[in-house]
C-alpha atoms as an extended CHARMM CRD file, in Angstrom:
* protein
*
       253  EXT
         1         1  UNK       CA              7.9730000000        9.3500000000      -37.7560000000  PROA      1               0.0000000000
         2         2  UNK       CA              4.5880000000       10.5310000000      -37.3820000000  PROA      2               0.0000000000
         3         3  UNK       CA              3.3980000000       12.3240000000      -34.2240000000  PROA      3               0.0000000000
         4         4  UNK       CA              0.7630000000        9.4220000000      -33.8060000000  PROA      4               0.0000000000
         5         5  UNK       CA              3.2910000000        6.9190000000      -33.7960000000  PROA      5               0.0000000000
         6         6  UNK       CA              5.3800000000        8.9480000000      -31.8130000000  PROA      6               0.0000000000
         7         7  UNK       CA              3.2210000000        9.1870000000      -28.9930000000  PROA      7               0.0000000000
         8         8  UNK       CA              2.1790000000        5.4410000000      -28.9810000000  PROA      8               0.0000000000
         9         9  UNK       CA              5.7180000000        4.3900000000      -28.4870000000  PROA      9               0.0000000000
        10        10  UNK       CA              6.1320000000        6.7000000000      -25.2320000000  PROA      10              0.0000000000
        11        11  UNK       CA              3.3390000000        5.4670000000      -23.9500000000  PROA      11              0.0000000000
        12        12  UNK       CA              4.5320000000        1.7160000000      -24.5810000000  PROA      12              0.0000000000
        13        13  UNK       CA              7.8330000000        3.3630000000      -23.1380000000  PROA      13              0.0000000000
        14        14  UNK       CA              5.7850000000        4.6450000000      -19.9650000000  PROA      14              0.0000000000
        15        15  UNK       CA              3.9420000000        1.0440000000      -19.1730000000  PROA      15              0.0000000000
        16        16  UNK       CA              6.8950000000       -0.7250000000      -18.9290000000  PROA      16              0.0000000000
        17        17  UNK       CA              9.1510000000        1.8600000000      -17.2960000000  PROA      17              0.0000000000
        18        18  UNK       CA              6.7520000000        3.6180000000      -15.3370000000  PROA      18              0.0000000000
        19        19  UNK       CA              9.1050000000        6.7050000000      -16.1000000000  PROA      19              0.0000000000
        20        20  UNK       CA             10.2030000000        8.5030000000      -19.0300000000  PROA      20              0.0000000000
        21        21  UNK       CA             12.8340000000       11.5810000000      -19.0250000000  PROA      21              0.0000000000
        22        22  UNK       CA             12.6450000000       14.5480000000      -21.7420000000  PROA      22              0.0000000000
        23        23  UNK       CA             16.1900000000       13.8050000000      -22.4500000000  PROA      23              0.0000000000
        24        24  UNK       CA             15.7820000000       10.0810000000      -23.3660000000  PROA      24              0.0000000000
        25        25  UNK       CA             13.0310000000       10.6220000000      -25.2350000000  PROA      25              0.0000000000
        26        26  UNK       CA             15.1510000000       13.2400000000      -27.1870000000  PROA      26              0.0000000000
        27        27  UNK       CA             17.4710000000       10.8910000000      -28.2200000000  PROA      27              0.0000000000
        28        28  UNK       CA             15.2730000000        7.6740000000      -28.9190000000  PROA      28              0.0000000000
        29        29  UNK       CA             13.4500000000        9.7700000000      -31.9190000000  PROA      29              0.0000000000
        30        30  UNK       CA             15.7780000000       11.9540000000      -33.2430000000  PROA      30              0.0000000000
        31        31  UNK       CA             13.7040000000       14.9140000000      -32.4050000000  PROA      31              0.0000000000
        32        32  UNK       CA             14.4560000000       18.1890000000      -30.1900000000  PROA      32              0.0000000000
        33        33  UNK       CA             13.8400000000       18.3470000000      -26.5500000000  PROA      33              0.0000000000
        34        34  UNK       CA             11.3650000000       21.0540000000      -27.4540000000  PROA      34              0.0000000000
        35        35  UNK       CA              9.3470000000       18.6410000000      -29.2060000000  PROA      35              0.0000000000
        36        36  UNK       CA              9.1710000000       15.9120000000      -26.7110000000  PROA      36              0.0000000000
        37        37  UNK       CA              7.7990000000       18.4440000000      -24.2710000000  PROA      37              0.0000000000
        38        38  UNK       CA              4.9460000000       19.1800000000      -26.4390000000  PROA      38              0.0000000000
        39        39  UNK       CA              4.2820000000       15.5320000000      -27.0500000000  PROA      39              0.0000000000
        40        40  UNK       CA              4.3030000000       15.1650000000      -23.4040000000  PROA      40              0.0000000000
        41        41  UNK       CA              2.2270000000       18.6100000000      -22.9610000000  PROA      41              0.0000000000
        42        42  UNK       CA             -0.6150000000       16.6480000000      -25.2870000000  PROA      42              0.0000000000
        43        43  UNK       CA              0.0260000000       13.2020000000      -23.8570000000  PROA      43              0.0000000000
        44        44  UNK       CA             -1.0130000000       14.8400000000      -20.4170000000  PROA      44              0.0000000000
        45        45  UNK       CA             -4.0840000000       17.3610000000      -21.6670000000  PROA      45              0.0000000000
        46        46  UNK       CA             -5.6980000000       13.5570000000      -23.0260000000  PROA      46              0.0000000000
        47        47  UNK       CA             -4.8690000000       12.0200000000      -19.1750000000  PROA      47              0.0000000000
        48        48  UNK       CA             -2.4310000000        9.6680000000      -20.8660000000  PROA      48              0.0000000000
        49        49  UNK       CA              0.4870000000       10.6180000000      -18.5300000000  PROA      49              0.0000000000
        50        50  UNK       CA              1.4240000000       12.7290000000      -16.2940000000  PROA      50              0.0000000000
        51        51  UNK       CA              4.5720000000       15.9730000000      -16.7130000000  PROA      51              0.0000000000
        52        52  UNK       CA              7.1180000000       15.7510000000      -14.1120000000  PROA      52              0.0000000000
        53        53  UNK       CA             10.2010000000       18.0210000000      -14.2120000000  PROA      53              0.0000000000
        54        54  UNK       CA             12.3470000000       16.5220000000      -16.6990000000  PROA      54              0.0000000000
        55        55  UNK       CA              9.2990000000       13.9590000000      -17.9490000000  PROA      55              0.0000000000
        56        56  UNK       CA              6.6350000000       11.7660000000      -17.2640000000  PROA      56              0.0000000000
        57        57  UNK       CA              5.0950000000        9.2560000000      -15.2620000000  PROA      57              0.0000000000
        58        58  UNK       CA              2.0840000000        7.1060000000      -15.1750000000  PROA      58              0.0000000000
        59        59  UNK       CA             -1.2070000000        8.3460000000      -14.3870000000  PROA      59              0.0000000000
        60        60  UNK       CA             -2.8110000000        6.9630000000      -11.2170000000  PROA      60              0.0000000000
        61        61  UNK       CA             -5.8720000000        5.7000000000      -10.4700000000  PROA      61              0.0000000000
        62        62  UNK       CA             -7.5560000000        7.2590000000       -7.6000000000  PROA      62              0.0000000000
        63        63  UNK       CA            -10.1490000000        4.8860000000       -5.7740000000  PROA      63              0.0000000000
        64        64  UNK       CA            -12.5320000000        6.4020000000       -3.7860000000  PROA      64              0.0000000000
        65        65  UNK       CA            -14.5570000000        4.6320000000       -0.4340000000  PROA      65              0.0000000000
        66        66  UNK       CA            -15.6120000000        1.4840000000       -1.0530000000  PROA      66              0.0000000000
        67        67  UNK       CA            -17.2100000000       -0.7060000000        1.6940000000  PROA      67              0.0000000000
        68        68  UNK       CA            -15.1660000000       -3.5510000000        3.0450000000  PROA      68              0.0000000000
        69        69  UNK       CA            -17.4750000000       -6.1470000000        2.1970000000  PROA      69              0.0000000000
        70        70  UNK       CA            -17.0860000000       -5.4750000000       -1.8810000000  PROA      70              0.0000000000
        71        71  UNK       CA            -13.2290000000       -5.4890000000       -0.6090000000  PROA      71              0.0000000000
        72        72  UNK       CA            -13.3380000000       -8.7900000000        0.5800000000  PROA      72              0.0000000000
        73        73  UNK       CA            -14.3340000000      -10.4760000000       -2.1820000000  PROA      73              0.0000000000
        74        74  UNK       CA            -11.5560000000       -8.4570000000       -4.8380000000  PROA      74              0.0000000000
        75        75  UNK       CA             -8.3960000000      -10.2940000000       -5.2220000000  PROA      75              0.0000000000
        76        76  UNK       CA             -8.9560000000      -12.7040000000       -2.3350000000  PROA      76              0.0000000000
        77        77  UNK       CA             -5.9250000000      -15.4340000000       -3.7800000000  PROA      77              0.0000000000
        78        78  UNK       CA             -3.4080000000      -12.4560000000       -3.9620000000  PROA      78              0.0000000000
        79        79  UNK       CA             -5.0120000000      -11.9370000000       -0.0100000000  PROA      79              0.0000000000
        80        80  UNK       CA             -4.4090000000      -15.0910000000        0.6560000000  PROA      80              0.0000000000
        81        81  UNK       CA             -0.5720000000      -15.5570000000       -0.2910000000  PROA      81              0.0000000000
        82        82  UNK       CA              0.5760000000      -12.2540000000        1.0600000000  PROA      82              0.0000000000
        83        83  UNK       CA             -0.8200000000      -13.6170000000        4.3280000000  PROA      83              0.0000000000
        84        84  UNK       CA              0.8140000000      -17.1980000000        4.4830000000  PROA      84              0.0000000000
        85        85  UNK       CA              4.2550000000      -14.7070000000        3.8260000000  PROA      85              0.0000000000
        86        86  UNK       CA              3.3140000000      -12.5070000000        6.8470000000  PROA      86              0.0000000000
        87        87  UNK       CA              3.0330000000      -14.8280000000        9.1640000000  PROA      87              0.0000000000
        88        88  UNK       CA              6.2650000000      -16.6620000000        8.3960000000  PROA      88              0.0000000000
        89        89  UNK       CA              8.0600000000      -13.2540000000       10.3970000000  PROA      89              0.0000000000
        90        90  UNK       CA              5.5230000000      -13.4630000000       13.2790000000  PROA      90              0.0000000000
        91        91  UNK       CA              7.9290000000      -14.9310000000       16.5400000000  PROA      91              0.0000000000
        92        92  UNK       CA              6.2080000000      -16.5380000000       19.5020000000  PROA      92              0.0000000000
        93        93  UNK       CA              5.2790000000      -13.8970000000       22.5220000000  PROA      93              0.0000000000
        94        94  UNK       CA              5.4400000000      -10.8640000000       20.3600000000  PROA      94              0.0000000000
        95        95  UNK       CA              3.0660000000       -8.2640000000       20.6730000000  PROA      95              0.0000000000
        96        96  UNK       CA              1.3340000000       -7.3290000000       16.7940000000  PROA      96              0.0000000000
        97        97  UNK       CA             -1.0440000000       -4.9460000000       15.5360000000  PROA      97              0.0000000000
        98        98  UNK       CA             -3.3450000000       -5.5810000000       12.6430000000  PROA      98              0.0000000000
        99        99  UNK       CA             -4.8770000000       -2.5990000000       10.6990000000  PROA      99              0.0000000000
       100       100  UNK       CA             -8.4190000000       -2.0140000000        9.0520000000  PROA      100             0.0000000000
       101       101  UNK       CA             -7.8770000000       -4.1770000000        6.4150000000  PROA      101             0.0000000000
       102       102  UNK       CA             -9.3120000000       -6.9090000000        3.9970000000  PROA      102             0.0000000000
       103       103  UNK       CA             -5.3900000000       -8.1530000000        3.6300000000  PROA      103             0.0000000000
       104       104  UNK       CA             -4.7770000000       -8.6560000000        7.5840000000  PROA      104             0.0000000000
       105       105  UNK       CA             -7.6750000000      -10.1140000000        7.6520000000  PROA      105             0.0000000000
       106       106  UNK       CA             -6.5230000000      -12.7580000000        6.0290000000  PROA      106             0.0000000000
       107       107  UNK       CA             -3.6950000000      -12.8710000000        8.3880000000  PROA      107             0.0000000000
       108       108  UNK       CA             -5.7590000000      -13.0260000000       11.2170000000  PROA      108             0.0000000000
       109       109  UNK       CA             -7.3660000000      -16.1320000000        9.7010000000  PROA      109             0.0000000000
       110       110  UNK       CA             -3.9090000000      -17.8210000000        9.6480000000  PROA      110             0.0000000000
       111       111  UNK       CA             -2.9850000000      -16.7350000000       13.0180000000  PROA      111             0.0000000000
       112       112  UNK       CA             -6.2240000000      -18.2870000000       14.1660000000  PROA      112             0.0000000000
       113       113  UNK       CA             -5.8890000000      -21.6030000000       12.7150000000  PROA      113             0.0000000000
       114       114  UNK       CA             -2.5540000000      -21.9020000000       13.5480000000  PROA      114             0.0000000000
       115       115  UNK       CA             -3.2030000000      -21.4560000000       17.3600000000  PROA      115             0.0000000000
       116       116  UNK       CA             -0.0930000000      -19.1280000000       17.7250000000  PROA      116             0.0000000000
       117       117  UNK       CA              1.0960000000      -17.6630000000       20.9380000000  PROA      117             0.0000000000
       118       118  UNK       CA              0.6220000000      -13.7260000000       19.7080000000  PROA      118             0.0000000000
       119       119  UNK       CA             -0.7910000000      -10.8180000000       21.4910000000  PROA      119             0.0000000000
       120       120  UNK       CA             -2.6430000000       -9.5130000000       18.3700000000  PROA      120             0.0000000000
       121       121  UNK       CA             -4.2300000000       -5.9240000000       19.1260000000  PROA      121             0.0000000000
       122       122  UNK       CA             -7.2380000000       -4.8420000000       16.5330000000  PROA      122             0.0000000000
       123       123  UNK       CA             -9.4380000000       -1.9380000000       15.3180000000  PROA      123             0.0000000000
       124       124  UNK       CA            -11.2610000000       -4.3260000000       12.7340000000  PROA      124             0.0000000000
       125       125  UNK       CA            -14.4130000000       -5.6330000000       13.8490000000  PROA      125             0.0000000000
       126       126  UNK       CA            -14.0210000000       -8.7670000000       11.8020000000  PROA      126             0.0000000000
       127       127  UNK       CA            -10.2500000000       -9.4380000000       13.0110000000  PROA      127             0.0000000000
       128       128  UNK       CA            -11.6060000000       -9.4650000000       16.7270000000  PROA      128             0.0000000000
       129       129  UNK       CA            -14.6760000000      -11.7900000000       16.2900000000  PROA      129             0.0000000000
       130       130  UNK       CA            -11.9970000000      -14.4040000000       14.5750000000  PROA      130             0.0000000000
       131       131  UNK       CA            -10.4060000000      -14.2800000000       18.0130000000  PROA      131             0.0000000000
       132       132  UNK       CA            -13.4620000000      -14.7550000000       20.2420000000  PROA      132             0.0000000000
       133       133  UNK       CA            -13.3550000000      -18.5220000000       19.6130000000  PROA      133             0.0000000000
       134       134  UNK       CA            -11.2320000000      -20.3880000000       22.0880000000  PROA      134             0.0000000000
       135       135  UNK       CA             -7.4390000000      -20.0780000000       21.2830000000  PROA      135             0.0000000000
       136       136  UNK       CA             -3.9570000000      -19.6930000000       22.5350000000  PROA      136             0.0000000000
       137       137  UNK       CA             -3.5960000000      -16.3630000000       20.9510000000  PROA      137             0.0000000000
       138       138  UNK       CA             -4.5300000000      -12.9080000000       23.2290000000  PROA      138             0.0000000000
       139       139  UNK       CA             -6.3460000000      -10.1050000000       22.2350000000  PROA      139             0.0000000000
       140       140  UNK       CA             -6.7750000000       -6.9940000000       22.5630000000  PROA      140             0.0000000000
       141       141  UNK       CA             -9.5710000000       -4.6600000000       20.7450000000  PROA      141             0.0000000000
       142       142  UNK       CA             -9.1620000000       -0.8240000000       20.3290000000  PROA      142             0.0000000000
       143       143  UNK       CA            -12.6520000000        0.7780000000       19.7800000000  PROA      143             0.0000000000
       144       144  UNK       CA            -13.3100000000        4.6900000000       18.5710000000  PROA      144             0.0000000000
       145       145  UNK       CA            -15.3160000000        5.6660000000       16.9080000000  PROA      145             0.0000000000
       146       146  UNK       CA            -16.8370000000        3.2090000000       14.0060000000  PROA      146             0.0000000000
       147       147  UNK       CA            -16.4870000000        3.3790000000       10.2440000000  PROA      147             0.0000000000
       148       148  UNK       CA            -18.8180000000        1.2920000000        8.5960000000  PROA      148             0.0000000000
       149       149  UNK       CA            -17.3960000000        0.9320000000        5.4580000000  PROA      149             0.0000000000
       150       150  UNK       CA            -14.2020000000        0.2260000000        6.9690000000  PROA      150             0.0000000000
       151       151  UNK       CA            -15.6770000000       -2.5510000000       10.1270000000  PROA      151             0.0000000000
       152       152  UNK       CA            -13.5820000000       -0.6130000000       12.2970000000  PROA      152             0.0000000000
       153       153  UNK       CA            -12.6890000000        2.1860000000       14.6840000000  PROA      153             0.0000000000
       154       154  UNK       CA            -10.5140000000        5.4440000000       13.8830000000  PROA      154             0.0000000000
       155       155  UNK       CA             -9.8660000000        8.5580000000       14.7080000000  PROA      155             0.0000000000
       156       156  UNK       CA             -8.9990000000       10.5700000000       17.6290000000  PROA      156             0.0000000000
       157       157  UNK       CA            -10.3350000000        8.1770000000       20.1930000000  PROA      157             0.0000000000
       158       158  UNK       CA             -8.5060000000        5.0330000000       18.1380000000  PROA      158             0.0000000000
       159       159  UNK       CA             -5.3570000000        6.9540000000       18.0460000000  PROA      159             0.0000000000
       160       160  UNK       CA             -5.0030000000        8.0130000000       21.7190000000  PROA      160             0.0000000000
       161       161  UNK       CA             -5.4930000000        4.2300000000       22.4670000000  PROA      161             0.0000000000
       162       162  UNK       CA             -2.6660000000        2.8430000000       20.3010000000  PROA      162             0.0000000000
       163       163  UNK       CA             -0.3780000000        5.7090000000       21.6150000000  PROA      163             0.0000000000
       164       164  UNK       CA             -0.6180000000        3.9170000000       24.9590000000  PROA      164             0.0000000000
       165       165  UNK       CA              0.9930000000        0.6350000000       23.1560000000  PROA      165             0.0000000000
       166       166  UNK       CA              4.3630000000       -0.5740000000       21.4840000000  PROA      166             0.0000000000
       167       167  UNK       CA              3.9120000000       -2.9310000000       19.2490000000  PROA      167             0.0000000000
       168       168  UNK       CA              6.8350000000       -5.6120000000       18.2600000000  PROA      168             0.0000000000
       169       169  UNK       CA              5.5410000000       -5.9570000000       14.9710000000  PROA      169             0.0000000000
       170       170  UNK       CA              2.5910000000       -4.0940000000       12.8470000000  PROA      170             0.0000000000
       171       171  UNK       CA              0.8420000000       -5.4320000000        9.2040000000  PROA      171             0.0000000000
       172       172  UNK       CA             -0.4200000000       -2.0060000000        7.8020000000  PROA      172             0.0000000000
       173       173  UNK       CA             -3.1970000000       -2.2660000000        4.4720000000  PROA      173             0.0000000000
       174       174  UNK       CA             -2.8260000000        0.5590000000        1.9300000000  PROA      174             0.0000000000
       175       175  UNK       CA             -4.7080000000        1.9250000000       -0.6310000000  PROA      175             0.0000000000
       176       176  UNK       CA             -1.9280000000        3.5170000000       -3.2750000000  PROA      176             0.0000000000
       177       177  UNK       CA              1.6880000000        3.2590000000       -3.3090000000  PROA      177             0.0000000000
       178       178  UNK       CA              3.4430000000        5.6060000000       -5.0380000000  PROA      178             0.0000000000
       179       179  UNK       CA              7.6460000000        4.3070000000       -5.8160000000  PROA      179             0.0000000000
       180       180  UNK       CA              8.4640000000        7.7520000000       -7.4920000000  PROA      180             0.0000000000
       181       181  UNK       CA              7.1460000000       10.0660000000       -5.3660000000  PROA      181             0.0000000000
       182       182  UNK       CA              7.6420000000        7.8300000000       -2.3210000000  PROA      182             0.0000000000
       183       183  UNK       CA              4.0430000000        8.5460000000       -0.8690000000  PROA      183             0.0000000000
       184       184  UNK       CA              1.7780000000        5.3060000000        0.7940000000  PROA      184             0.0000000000
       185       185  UNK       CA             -2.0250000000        6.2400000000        0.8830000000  PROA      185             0.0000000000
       186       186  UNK       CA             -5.4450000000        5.6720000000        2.1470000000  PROA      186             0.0000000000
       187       187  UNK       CA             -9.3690000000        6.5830000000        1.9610000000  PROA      187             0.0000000000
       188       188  UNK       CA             -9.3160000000        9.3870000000        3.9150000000  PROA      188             0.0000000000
       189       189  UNK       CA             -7.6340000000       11.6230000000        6.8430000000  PROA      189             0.0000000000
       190       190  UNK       CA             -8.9340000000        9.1560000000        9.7890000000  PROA      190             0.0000000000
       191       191  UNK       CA             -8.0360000000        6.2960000000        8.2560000000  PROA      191             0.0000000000
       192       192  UNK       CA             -4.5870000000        7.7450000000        7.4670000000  PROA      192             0.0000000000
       193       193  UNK       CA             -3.8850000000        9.6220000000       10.8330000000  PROA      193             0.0000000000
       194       194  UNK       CA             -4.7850000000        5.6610000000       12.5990000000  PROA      194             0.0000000000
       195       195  UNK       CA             -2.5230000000        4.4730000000       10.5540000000  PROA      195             0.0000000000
       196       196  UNK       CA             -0.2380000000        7.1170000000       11.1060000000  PROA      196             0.0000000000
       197       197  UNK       CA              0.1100000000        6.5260000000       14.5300000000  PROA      197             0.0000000000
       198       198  UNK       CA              0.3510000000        2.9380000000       14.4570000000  PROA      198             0.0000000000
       199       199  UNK       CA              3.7730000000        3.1390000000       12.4960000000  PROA      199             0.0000000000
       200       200  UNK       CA              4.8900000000        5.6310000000       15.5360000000  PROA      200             0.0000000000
       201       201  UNK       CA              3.8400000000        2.7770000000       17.9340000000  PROA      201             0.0000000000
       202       202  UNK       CA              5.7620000000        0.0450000000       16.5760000000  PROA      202             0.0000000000
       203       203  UNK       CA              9.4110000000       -1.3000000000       16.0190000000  PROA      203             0.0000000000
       204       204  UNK       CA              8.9610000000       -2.7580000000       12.7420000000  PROA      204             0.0000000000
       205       205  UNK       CA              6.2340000000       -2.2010000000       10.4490000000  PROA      205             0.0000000000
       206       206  UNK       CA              5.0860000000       -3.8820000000        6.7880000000  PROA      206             0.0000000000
       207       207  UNK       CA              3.0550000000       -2.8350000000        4.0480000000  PROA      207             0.0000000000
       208       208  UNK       CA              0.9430000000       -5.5350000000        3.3750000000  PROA      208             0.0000000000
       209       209  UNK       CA             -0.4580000000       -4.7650000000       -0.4120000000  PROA      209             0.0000000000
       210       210  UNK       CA             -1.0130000000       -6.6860000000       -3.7730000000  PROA      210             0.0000000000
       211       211  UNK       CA              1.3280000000       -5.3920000000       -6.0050000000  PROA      211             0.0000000000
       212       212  UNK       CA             -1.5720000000       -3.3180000000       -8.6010000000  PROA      212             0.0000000000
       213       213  UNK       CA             -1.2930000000       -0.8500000000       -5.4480000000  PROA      213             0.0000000000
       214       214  UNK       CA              1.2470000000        0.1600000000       -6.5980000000  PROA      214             0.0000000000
       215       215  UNK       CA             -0.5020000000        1.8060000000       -9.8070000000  PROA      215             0.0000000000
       216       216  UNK       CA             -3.3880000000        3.2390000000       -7.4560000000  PROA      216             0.0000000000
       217       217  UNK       CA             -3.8340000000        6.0920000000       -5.4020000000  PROA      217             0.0000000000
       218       218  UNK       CA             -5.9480000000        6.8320000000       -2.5550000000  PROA      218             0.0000000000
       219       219  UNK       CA             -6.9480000000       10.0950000000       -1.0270000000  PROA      219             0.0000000000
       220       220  UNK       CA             -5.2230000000       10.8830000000        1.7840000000  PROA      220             0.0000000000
       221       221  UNK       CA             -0.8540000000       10.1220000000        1.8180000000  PROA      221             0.0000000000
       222       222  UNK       CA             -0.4470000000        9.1380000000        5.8260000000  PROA      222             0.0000000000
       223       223  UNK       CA              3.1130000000        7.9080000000        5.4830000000  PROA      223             0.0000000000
       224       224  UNK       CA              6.4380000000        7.6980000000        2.9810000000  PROA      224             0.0000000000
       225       225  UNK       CA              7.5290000000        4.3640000000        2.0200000000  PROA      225             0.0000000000
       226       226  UNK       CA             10.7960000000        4.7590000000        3.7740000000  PROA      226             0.0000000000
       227       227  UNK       CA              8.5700000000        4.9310000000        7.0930000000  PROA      227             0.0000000000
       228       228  UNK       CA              8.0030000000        0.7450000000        6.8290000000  PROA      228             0.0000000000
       229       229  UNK       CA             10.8670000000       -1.1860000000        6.9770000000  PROA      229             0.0000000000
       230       230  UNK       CA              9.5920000000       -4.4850000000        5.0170000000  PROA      230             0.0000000000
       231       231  UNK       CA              6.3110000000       -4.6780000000        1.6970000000  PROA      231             0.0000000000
       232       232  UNK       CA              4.7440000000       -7.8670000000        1.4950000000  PROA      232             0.0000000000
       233       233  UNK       CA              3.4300000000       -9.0740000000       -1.7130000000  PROA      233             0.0000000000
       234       234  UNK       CA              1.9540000000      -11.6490000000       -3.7870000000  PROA      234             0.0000000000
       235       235  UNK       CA              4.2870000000      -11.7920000000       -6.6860000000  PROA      235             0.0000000000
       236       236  UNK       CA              8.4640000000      -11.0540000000       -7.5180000000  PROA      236             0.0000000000
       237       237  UNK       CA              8.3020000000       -7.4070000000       -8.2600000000  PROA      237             0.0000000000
       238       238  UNK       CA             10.3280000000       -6.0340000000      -11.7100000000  PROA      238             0.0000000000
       239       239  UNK       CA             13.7320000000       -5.2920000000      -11.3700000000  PROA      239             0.0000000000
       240       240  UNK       CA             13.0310000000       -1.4910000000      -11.8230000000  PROA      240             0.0000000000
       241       241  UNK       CA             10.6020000000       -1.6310000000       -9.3020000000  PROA      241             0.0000000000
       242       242  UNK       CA             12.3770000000       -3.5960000000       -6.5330000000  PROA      242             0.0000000000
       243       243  UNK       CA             14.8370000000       -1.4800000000       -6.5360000000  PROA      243             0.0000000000
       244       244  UNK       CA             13.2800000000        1.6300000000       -6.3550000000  PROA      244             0.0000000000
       245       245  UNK       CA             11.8390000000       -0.0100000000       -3.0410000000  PROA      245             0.0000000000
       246       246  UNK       CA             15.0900000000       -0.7360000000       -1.5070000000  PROA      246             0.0000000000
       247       247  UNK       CA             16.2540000000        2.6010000000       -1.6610000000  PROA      247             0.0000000000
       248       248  UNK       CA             14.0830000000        3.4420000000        0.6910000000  PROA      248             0.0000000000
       249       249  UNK       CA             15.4800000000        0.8910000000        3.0670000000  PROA      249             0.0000000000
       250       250  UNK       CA             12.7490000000       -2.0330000000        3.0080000000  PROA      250             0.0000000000
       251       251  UNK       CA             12.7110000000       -5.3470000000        2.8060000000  PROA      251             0.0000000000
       252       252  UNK       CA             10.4760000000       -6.7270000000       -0.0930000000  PROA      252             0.0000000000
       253       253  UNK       CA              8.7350000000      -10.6280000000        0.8390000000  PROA      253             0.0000000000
């Protein structure tokens, strides 16, 4: 087999394993360990893949800032479903905290509509105006200072607010999710130390994410998946996938 060839097939390998190990590889082609490395030592130098001990994994994107309002209007159906699956865990009287994001904003929206009997507490501008209509449901607004891009507050003054609070339930947006190395990301070290403390502040906490975050990276890791106990999605996740998420304890909607 030609080195060409070779390579194309790991990388078809990599897409729809996500992983591949030196040792497998070995064995697949017929060729030494020696020689896989250097395939994978190319594979990497051309940002096909990147070498982990014993192999490889997919490379990442990394997204930098964008403003919320190009946010909004990216992947607004997958929005849309993860929300009508978050609410279905939301119990009367309970206490909740939505992040800075385009996702729980979307939740919000439901919440709203639905009239329910919530305490919903906020650092998202666009969250609390949805709540300043008449409505059963409470709320409560934490300010900071503001992020534009984000239409919210973080940072120190955010954080020693949410401190002061224990939420029953929590609906966290992310940026990246990474199932090998078990990090959860964001924009930046605000963002992630908000976020951060929300998880401290609550009793049960879900990633709310379409499932492409899981092939994206942000800048800042604020958390390790095991730190959530539930991920909320749009879609059935692969086998290999779902799995590798409930060894780190959560429960995948």
């Amino acid at each position: 087999m030609l080195q060409k060839e070779r390579h194309n097939q790991i990388l078809a390998k990599l897409n729809l394993e996500g992983q591949v190990r030196v040792k497998d590889l070995s064995q697949d082609f017929h060729v030494t360990e020696d020689c896989i490395r250097k395939d994978l030592t190319i594979l990497e130098k051309a940002n096909k893949l990147k070498r982990i001990h014993g192999g490889a994994i997919q490379m990442r994107v990394n997204l930098h800032t964008i403003h919320v309002d190009e946010r909004r209007e990216i992947r607004v159906e997958e929005k849309k479903k993860i929300a009508q699956k978050a609410v279905e865990v939301i119990k009367p009287g309970t206490t909740i905290f939505l992040g800075v994001s385009t996702v729980t904003l979307e939740i919000a929206k439901l919440i709203y509509q639905r009239n329910l009997n919530v305490i919903v507490v906020t650092n998202m501008i666009d969250i609390m105006k949805i709540f300043t209509q008449d409505c059963t449901t409470q709320l409560i607004f934490i300010g900071g200072e503001l992020n534009r891009a984000k239409d919210g507050f973080i940072g120190s003054i955010t954080i020693d607010q949410i401190r002061r609070y224990k939420f029953d339930l929590s609906f966290v947006g992310v940026v990246g999710i990474d199932i090998y190395d078990g990090k959860v990301t964001t924009y930046d070290v605000n963002d992630g130390l908000t976020k951060k403390e929300v998880l401290h502040s609550s009793k049960k906490s879900y990633m709310v994410a379409e499932s492409v975050k899981l092939d994206l990276d942000g800048n800042y890791a604020f958390a390790n998946i095991g730190d959530f106990q539930g991920y909320i999605c749009e879609r059935s996740l692969e086998d290999k996938i779902n799995n590798k998420m409930k060894e780190y304890g959560l429960e995948i909607m």
